[in-house]
C-alpha positions as semicolon CSV with decimal commas, in nm:
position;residue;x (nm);y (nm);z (nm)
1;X;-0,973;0,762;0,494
2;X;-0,867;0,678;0,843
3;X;-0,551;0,836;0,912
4;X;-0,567;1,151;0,704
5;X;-0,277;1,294;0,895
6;X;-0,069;1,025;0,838
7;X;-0,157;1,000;0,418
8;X;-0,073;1,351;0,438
9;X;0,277;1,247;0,649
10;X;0,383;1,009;0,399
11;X;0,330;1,184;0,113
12;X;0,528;1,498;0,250
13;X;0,808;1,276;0,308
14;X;0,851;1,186;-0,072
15;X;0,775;1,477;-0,241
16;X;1,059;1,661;-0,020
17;X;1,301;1,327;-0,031
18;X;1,642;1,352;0,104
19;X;1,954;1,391;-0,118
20;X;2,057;1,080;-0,289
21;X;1,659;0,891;-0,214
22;X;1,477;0,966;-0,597
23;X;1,105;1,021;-0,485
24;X;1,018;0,779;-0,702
25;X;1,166;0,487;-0,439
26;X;0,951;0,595;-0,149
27;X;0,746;0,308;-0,084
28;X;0,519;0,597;0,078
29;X;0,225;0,345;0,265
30;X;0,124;0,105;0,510
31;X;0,476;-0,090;0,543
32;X;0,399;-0,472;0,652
33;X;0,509;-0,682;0,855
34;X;0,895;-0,912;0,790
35;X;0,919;-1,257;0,887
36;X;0,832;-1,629;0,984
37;X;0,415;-1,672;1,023
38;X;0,599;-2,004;1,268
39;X;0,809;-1,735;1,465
40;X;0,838;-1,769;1,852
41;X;0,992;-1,431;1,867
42;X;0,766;-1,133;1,808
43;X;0,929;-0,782;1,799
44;X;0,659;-0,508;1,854
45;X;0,813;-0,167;1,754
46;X;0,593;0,204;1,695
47;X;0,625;0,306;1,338
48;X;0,795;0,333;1,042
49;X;1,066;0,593;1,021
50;X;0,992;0,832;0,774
51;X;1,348;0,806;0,580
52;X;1,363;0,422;0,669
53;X;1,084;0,185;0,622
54;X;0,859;0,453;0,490
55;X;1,137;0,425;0,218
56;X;1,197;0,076;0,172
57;X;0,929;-0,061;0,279
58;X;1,030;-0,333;0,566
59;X;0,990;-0,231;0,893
60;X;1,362;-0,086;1,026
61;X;1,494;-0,114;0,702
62;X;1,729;0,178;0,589
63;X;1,767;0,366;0,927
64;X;1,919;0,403;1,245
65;X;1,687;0,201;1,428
66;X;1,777;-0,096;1,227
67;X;2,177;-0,098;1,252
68;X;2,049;-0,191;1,601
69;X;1,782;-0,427;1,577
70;X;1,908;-0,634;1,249
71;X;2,241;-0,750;1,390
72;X;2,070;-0,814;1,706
73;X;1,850;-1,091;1,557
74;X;2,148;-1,178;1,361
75;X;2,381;-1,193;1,641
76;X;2,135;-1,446;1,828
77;X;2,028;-1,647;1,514
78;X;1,689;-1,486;1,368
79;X;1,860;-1,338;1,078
80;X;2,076;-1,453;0,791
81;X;2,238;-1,159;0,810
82;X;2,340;-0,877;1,018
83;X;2,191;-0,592;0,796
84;X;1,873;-0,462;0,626
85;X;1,882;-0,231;0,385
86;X;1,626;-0,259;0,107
87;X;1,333;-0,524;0,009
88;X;1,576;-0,702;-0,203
89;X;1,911;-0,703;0,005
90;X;1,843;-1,098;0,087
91;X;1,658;-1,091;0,415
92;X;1,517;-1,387;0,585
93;X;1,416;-1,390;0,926
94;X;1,424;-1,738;1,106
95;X;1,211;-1,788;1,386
96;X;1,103;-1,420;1,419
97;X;0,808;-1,171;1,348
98;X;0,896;-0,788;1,326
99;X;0,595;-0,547;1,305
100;X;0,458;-0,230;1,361
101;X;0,141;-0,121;1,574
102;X;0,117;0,180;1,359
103;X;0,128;0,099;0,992
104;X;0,215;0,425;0,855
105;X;0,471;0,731;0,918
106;X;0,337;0,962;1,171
107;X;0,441;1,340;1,215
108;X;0,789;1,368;1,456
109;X;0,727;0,949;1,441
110;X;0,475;1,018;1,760
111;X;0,136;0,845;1,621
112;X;-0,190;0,934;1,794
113;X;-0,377;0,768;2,012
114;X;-0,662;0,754;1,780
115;X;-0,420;0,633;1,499
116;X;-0,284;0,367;1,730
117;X;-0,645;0,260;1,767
118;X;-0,721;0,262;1,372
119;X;-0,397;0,013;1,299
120;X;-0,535;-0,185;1,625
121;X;-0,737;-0,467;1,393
122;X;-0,427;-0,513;1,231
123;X;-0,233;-0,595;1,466
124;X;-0,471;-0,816;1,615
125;X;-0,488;-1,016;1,283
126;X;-0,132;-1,044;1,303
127;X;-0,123;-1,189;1,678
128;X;-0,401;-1,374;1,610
129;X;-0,205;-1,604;1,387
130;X;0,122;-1,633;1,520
131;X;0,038;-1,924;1,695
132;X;0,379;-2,010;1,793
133;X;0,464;-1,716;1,920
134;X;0,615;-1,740;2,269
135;X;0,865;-1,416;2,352
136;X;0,689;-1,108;2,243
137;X;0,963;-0,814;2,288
138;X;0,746;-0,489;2,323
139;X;1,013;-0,155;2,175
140;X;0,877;0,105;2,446
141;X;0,536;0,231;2,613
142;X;0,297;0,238;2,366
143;X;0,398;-0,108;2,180
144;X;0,356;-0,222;2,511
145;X;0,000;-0,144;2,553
146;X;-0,107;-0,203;2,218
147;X;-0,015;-0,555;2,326
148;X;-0,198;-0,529;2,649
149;X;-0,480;-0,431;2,435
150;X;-0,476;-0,709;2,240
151;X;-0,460;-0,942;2,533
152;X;-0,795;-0,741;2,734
153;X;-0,961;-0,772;2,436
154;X;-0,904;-1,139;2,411
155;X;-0,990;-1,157;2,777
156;X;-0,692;-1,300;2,915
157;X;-0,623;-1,013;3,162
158;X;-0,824;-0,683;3,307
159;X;-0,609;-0,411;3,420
160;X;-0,307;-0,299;3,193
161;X;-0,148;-0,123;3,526
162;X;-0,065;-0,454;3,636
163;X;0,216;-0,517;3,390
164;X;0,363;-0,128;3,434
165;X;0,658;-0,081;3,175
166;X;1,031;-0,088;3,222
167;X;1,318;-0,193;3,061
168;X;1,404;-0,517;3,103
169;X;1,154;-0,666;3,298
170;X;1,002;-1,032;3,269
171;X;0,640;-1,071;3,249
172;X;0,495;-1,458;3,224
173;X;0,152;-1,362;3,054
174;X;-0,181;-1,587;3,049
175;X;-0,197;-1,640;2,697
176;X;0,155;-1,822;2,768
177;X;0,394;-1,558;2,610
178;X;0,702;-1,444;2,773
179;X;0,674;-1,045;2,748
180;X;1,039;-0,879;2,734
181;X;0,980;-0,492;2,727
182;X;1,272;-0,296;2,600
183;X;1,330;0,080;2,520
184;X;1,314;0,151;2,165
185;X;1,643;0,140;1,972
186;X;1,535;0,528;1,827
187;X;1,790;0,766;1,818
188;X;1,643;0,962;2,119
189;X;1,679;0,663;2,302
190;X;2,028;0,505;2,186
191;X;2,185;0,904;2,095
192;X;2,136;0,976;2,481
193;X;2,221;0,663;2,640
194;X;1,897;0,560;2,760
195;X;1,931;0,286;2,592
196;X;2,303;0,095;2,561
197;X;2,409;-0,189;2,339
198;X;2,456;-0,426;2,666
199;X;2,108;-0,316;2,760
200;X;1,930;-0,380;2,419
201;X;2,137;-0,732;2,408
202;X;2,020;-0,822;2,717
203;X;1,668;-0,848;2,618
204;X;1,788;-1,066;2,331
205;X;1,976;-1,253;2,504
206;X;1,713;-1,357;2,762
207;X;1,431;-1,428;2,477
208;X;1,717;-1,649;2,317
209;X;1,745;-1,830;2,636
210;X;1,373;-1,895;2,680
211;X;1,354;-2,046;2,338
212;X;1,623;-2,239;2,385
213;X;1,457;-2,463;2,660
């Protein structure tokens, strides 16, 4: 076992499920990836939330985090609808990728470094084959580098400290991606205004743009 800390997260989390969520509907594991293998768009975000996707099972699916990213996507047509709410509530992404660099629910949704680094080949897999991928929106720091990571390891740059993070800036990278960093719609991001609606749309907005050329 890998992650033991996170097997041990998970499993917490449904044995001591909220009010109204029957333990039973915990999807309680590694929660894939949604989305087109042809996408253009790829959204990078950190984990799943423990009473969202570790729940249903889709990554930002049943929580906070997603009443901001799903009618994003929908808003800027990558979504067939504005909502996600469960594996069988009718999503279908068009023309965008929404993962995870950490597979599985971490304590206070802060995954290690070292856990970061076990989920790494996955990731990797999943870069590796979208092929068409040409925005990659990175949700905060550590999505970021896990990106940066990827891109090293491929060779296609050297120092990480060369694309620093910040909201909203524009990165043209080697492999030919547009990278569009963006806080993380989390509630200790969007609760304390670090992060606004008109911010978080403006990162949309842009990778629309680019694909739209």
């Amino acid at each position: 076992m890998r992650c033991p800390r996170l097997v041990a997260c998970r499993d917490a989390i449904r044995q001591k499920a909220r009010k109204g969520f029957a333990p039973e509907d915990y999807w309680s594991r590694p929660v894939p990836a949604v989305g087109d293998p042809k996408a253009r768009l790829v959204v990078l975000g950190l984990a799943p939330g423990a009473q969202g996707a570790n729940r249903t099972g889709r990554p930002f699916t049943g929580d906070a985090a997603g009443t901001w990213l799903y009618p994003i996507l929908y808003r800027y047509g990558f979504s067939n609808q504005a909502e996600s709410v469960s594996l069988d509530d009718g999503l279908v992404l068009q023309d965008a990728y929404v993962t995870n660099i950490a597979k599985c629910v971490p304590p206070g949704n802060r995954p290690t470094p070292e856990e970061i680094g076990n989920c790494a080949p996955y990731l990797a897999l999943e870069m590796d084959r979208l092929r068409n991928a040409r925005v990659v929106i990175p949700l905060g720091s550590l999505a970021m580098r896990s990106y940066l990571l990827w891109l090293r390891e491929h060779g296609k740059i050297e120092r990480l400290s060369a694309f620093p993070f910040a909201h909203g800036v524009e990165y043209e990278m080697p492999n030919g991606h547009t990278l569009l960093p963006s806080y993380h719609c989390s509630r200790q991001n969007t609760n304390t205004g670090r992060l606004t609606m008109a911010m978080f749309e403006q990162v949309f907005a842009r990778a629309r743009n680019l694909l739209s050329r």
